[in-house]
N, C-alpha and C positions, 0 to 999 in steps of 0.2 A: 292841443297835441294829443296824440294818440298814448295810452296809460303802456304801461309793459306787456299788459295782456294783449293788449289791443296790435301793437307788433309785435304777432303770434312768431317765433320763428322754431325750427327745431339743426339738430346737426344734420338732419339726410330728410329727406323728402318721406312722406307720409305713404305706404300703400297696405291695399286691403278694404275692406270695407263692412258692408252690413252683414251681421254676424245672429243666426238663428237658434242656437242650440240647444231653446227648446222643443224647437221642433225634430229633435233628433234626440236617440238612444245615447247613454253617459258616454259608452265605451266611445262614439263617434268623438269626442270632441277629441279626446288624446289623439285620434288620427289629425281631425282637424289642426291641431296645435302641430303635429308631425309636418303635416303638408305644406300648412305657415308659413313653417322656419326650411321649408326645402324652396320653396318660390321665391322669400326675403320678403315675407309681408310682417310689418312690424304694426299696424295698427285695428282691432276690430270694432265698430262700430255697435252698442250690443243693448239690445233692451226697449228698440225702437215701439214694436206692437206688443208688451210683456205685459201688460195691465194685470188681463185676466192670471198668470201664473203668478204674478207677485202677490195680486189681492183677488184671491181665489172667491171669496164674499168679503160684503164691509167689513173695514177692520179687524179681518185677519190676514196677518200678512205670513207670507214663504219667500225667505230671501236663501235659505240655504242652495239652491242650485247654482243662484247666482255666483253667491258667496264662492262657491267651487269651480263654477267658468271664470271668474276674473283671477281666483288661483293658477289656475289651470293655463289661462293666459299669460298673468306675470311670469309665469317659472320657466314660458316657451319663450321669453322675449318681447311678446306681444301686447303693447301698450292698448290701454281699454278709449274709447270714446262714447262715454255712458250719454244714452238718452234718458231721458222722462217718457213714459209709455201713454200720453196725456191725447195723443188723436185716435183711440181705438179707446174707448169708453168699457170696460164687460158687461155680460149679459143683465148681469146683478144690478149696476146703478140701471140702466135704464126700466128693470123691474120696476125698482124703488123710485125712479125720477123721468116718469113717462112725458113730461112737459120740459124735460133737458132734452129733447130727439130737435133735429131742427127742423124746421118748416119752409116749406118751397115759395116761392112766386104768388103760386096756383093754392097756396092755404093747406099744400097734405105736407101732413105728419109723419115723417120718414120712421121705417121700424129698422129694430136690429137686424145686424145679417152683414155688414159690410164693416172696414173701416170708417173713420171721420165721421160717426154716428155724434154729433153733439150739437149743443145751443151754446155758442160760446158768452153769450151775453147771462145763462141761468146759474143763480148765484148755486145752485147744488154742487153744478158740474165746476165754476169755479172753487169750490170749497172742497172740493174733492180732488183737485190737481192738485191744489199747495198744499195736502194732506199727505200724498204718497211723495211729491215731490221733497218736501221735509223727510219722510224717513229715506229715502235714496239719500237726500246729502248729508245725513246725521251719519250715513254706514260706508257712505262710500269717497263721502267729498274731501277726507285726506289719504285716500289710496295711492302708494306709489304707481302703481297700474296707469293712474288717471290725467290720461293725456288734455282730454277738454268733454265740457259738457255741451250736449245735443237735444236743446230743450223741443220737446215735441215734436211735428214730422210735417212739413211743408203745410203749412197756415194755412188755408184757404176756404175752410167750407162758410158758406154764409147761410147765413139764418132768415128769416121774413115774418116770425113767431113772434109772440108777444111778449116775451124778453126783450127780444131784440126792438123793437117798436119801442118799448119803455125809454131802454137805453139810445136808441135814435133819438127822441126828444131831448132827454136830458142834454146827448151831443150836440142838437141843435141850438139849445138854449144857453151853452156855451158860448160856440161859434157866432149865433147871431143876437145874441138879448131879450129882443125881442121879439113878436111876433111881426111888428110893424117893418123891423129890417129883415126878417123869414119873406114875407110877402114879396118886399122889393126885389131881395135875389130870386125869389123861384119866379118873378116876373106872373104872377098868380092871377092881376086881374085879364088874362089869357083863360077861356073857357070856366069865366067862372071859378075859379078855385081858389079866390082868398079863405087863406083862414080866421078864426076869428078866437079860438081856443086849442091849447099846445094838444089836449086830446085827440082832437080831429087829427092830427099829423102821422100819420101812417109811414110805414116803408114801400116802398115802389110794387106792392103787390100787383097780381093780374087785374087786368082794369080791361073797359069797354073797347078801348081802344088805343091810342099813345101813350104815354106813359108823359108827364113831365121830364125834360131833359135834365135839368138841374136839380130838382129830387131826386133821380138819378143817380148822377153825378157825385150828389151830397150822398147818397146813401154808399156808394162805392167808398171816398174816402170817411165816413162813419165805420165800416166793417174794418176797414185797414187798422183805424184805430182803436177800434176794439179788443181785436187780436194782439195788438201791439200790450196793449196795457195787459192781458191773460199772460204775454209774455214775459214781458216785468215782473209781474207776479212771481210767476215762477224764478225767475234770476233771482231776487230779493231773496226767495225764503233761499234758495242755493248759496247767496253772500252772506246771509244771517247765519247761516250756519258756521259759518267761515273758511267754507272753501274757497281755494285761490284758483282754481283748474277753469281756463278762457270758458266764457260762455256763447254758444253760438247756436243759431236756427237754421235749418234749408230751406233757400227762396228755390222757387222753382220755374225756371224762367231758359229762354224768354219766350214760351206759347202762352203756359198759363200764370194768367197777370192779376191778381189779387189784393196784390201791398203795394204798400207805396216805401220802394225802397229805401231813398235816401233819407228818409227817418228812421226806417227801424235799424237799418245800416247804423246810425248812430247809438244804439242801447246796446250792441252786441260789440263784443271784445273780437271778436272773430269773426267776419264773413264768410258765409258757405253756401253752396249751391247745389242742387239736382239738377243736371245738364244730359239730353238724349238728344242724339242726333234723328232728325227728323227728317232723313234723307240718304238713297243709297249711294246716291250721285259725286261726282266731284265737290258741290254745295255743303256736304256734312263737313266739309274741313273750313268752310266759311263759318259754317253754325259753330263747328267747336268755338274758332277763336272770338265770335260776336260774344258767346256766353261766358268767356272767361273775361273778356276787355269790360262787361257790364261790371262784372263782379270784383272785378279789380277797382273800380270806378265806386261803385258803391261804398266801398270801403276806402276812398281819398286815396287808393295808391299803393296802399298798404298791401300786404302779405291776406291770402285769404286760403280758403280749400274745398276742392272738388268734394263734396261728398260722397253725391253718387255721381255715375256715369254707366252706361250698359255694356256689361261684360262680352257678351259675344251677338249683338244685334243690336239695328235701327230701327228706331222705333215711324213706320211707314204707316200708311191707311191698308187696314186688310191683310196686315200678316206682321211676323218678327223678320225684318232680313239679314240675313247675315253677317256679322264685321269681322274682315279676318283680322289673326293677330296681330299684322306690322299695322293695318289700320288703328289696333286698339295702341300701338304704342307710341305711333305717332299723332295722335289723336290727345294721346296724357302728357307726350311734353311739350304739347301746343299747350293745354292747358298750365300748364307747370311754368313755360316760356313766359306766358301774362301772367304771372304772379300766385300761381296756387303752389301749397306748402303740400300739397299729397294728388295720390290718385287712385282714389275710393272709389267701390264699384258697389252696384247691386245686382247681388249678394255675392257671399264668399261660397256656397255651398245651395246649386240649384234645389229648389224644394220638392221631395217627392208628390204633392197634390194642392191643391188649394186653386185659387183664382190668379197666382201669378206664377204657377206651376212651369210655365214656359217663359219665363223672364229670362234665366239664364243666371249662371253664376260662374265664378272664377273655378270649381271646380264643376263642372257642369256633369249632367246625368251618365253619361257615358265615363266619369270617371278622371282620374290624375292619369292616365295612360294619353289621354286626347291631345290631341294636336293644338287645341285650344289652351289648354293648363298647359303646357308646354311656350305658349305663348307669354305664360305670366309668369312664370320660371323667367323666359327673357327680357321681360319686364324688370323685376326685379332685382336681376344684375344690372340691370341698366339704368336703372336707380341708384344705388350703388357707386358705381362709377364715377355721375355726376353731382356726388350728395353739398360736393364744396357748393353750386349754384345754390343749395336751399337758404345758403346765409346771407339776410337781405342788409343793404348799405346800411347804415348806422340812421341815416335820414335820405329823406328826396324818396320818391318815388318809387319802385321797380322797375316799371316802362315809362321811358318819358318820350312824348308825343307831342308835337307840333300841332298837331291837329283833335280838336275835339266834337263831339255832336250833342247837341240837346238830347235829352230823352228824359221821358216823364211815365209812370203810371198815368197818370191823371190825363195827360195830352192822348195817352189812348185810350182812356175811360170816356172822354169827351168825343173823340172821334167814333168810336161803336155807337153815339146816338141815334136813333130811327131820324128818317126822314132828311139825311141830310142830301146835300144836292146830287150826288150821287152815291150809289150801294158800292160801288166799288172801291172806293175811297178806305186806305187799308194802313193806319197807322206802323204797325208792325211792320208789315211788307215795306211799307216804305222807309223808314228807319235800317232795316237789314240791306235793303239794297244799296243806300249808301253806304253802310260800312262793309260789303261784298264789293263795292268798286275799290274802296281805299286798300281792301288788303288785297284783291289783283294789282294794283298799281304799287307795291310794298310800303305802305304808310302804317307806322304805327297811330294807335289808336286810342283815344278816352272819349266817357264820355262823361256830361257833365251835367247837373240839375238846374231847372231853369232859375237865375236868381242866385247862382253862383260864382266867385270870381273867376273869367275868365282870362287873368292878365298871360297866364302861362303860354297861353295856344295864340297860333301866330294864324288859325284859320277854324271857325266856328261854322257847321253845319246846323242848319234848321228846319230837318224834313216832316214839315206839315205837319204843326205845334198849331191845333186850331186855336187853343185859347192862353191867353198869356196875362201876366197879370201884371203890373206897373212896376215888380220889383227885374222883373227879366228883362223887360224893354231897358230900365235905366242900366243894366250890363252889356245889353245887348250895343249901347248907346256908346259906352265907357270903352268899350273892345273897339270898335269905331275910331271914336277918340284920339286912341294911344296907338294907330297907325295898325291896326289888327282887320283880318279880311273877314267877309262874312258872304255863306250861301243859305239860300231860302227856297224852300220848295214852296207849290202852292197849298193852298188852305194852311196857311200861316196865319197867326194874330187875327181873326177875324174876328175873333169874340175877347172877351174879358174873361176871369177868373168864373163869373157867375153863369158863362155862356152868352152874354146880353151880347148880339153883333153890336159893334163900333159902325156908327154911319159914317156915309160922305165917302164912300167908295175901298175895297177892301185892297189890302189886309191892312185895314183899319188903324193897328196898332205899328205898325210897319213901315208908311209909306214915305213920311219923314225918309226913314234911313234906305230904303229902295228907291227913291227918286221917281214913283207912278202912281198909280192907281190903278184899280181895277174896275170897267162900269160893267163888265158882262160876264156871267159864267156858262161855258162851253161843254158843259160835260160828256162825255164820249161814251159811246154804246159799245158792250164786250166784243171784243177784236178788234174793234175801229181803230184806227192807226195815225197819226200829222207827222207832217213835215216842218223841219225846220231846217233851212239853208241862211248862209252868211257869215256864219264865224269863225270862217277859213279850217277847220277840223272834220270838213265834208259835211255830207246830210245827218241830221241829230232825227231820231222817230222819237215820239212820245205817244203815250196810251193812256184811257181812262179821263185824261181832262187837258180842258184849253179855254181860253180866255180872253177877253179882251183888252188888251193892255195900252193903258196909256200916259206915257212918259212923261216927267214933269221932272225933268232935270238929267235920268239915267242917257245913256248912251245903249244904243239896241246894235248888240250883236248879233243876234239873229231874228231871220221873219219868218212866220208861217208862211209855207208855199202850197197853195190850190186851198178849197174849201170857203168858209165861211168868213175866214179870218185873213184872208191869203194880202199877204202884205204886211200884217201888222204884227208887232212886237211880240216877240216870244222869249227871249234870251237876253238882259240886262245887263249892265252894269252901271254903281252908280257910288262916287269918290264924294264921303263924309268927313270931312276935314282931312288927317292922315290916312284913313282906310278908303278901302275900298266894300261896297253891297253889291253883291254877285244875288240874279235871281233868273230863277227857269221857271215855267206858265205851265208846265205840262211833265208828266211824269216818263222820263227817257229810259229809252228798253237798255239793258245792260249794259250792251260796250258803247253807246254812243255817250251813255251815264261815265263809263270809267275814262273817256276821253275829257269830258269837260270837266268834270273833279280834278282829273289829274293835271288840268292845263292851270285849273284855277288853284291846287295845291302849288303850280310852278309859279304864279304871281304873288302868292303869299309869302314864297319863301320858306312852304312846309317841306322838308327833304324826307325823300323813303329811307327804312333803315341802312339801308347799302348805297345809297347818295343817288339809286340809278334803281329802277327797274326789276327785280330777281325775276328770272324765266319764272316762261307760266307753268302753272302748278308747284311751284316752289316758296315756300312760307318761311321767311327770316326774322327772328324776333330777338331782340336785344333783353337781357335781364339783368340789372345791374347787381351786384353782390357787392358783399363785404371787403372785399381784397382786390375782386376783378369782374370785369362782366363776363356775361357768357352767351353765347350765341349760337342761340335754338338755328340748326340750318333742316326742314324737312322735306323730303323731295316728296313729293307727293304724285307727280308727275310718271310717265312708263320709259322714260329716258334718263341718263344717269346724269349729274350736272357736275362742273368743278368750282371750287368757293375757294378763293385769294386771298389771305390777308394775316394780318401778323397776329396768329394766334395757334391753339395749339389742341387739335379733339379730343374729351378725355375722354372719347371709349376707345381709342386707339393708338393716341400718346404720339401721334402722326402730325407734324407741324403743318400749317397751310400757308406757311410764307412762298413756295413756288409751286401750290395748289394743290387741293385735295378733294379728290371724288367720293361725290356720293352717289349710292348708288339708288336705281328706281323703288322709289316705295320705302327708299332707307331714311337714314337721318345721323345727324353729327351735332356734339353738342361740345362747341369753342370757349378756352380761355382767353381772353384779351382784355390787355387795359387799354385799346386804340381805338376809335371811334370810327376814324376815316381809316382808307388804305383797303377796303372791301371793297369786292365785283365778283359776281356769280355769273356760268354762263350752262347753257346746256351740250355736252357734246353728243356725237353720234350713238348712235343705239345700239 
């Protein structure tokens, strides 16, 4: 069970965010603290890159500025969310600890100049976190101020230095005992590489040519756990002191993929996240909600919080584009809808120079007169308004969902290997494009670790999980079992945990509960395109791969038409006691993807939030509360729609029992205690 911390909840919804001001003149902050409480931001995020002004050289410390901005905060209203300044190292340690810089691939030695200059594995630089870290919680870990602690600033740099190689061994010698079972998983007598002594065992440095996949692999989750345990560190001395204020980290996700979530999800009182929309497109409002449904998942369900999000841009290739303000606020009660307790941006106050100079900030350079701050002004009240949604049920979930999808760090660390049967083969990508068909088709969403129970969900997705390891299969088995459906994309179960393919025809691990095998792989050259006809939902196109499949039980609803393959099995289904194994050979272009999802969510008996459908570009998300649920209605859409049902909007106190329009690019956020008795439609423009 989750401790008190851990169901973080507050009376209103969390906003504001990264907060700078050292890098601004005293007199600024009182404006800042002025603008704050004019917008309705009640929380700043503060301390995140402060190393160097806190401990201007070793062991001298200046906390007096601080001391005066968390003043300065409390007296405005504005509750503090103190970081640990532990990912920007100052000039001074790496003087003194030029073997804490980390080391690349390639064997160089990074110099100062940048953030995330560290060796997480060098005892210096760990002795040096839990140093400052101790005196922040000795001065500040019972402040009334102190909303939650923000240990360090999205994990992720990895090392290849000789710390790091120490500690890789050690890890190893863990994990495998010996070197006799090291050999067997890296499958070593492959090119010669048995080892013979823990020395020889290197991290995955630049090599002549390939790299070991499962050195690899191991060295990926080695770093996770590295960081994981620098993290504990720091929490420990912060509970040794005895503060009680949540402790939480920002994953940063889901581009870049470095932890392994659902463990360190576990050490943390609070899940939080950095979330940038990666797109100017109708697609950013899929990425909001994939990023918040991870995050909600990560943390069992529980209550978690946006940390950042970008204040006025998307973050695209070759430029900032820009997000207007209804986007930025239908964008935070997307995230707020899935379960996050605030809507924290980077930064509160754009920075006059540096390297993130043009990020943007809630008061951005042109000023509190902007069209933009005026945006977060209506933010604010709008916050406000629905502060009763922030209070989560007593137990159960926030969003409950029918439907779940596997997703692993590890199944995408395994999939980036070189050399596999084809370079397009894109973990990620594929993983989002099944939860982009589920929310065009109105499906709530979780997702779940592989080897977790899935008794809840009445329908299990598995998009191309190359490797799987005997505790996921016996759930996968169990969901089966107990009359529960299941889909599989391909490169599924092909391998084991160590990477070792399963023979006797793929997906190896799988074929039991698929009812085939597979003797051929097909893979498809960029733009190549199959056909797949017969499953009465019209022609299905799939891209990037195709297979030969052959039945050994399943029932084929659809065959490839023309080509190589033309006639043979493409599209599956195959009934394992009470369930049903749903499988597709080939990776389908968007709507013919949200047709067969959504046919195959209709045989599960997974229902959309609204029992039917919501118009396209319309995003409905149910959030359960403490008294009553509330229902995120966001039109996202250039037409206005009307939403039916027995409930009541509080930003307008407007009942929708004989319908209530929303208008384009607006949004409405419903009291109800009724589940059914909802229909959304679009009217004219």
């Amino acid at each position: 069970m989750p401790s008190p911390a851990r169901r973080f909840s507050t009376d209103r919804f969390l906003f504001g965010g990264d907060y700078n001001p050292e890098q601004w003149p005293e007199e600024v902050w009182h404006e800042d603290v002025a603008l704050m409480r004019r917008a309705g931001v009640n929380a700043a995020t503060v301390g995140v890159f402060s190393w160097a002004a806190l401990e201007p050289a070793e062991g001298v410390y200046e906390f007096g500025w601080l001391d005066r901005v968390v003043e300065v905060l409390h007296a405005g209203g504005v509750g503090v969310v103190l970081a640990t300044p532990t990912a920007s190292p100052p000039p001074w340690f790496t003087r003194a600890h030029p073997d804490a810089m980390p080391v690349g691939p390639d064997g160089v030695r990074l110099s100062h100049g940048s953030r995330d200059t560290y060796a997480v594995s060098a005892p210096a630089y760990r002795d040096a976190c839990r140093e400052i870290v101790q005196r922040l919680a000795e001065r500040y870990g019972s402040h009334p101020a102190l909303l939650a602690w923000h240990v360090h600033n999205e994990y992720g740099t990895l090392d290849w230095g000789e710390h790091a190689a120490a500690a890789f061994r050690r890890w190893l010698q863990r994990r495998y005992g010996t070197l006799t079972e090291l050999n067997r998983a890296w499958y070593t007598s492959f090119w010669s590489q048995r080892y013979g002594d823990w020395e020889d065992v290197l991290p995955p440095r630049a090599t002549q040519y390939l790299a070991n996949p499962a050195q690899v692999l191991d060295f990926k989750r080695f770093s996770s756990d590295e960081m994981l345990q620098a993290l504990r560190e720091q929490r420990d001395v912060i509970r040794a002191t005895g503060s009680a204020a949540p402790v939480t980290t920002n994953f940063m996700l889901p581009t870049w993929n470095h932890l392994e979530q659902w463990s360190w999800s576990a050490e943390l009182d609070l899940v939080s996240v950095d979330h940038y929309l990666d797109t100017v497109g109708p697609d950013g409002e899929t990425h909001a909600a994939y990023g918040a449904d991870l995050t909600r998942s990560f943390g069992q369900g529980d209550p978690w919080l946006l940390m950042e999000q970008s204040s006025t841009s998307s973050t695209v290739p070759g430029r900032r584009a820009h997000k207007s303000p209804d986007r930025v606020i239908r964008n935070s009660l997307s995230y707020l809808a899935r379960g996050s307790q605030g809507a924290l941006f980077f930064q509160w106050r754009a920075p006059a120079a540096g390297s993130e100079a043009w990020h943007g900030g809630i008061v951005p350079h042109t000023g509190a007169g902007s069209r933009s701050f005026r945006g977060f002004e209506q933010l604010g009240a709008v916050l406000t308004a629905i502060a009763e949604a922030a209070e989560p049920p007593a137990e159960g979930p926030l969003v409950e969902a029918d439907v779940a999808v596997l997703w692993h760090a590890e199944g995408w660390w395994a999939t980036d290997a070189p050399q596999l049967p084809s370079d397009l083969l894109d973990y990620s990508s594929t993983v989002r494009a099944a939860h982009r068909a589920l929310w065009q088709a109105g499906y709530a969403v979780d997702f779940a670790a592989p080897g977790a129970d899935l008794s809840r969900y009445r329908l299990v997705l598995v998009p191309s999980m190359f490797a799987l390891d005997g505790q996921a299969v016996r759930r996968l088995e169990e969901h089966l079992a107990a009359g529960g459906h299941l889909a599989v994309w391909p490169f599924t179960g092909y391998a084991d945990e160590d990477l070792h393919v399963v023979p006797g025809g793929y997906p190896g691990r799988l074929r039991h509960l698929l009812g085939l095998h597979v003797e051929e792989l097909h893979p498809l050259a960029a733009g190549d395109e199959v056909l797949l006809e017969g499953d009465g939902t019209g022609p299905l196109r799939g891209r990037v791969w195709s297979e030969l499949v052959v039945p050994d039980g399943a029932e084929v609803l659809a065959a490839y038409a023309g080509g190589d393959l033309d006639g043979e099995a493409a599209l599956t289904r195959h009934r394992v006691g009470a369930g049903v194994a749903h499988y597709v050979s080939t990776f389908l272009d968007e709507e013919p993807l949200r047709r067969w999802l959504t046919a195959v969510c209709a045989q599960s008996g997974a229902r959309p939030v609204l029992g039917a459908p919501a118009p396209e570009g319309v995003e409905v998300v149910r959030r359960r509360g403490a008294r009553a649920d509330h229902l995120f209605v966001l039109n996202h859409s250039g037409v206005p729609v009307r939403v039916t049902g027995p409930g009541t909007d509080l930003l307008t106190s407007s009942a929708a029992d004989a319908g209530l329009r929303v208008e384009p690019r607006g949004w409405a956020v419903l009291r109800t205690t009724e589940r059914d008795g909802w229909s959304a439609e679009a009217l004219e423009a």
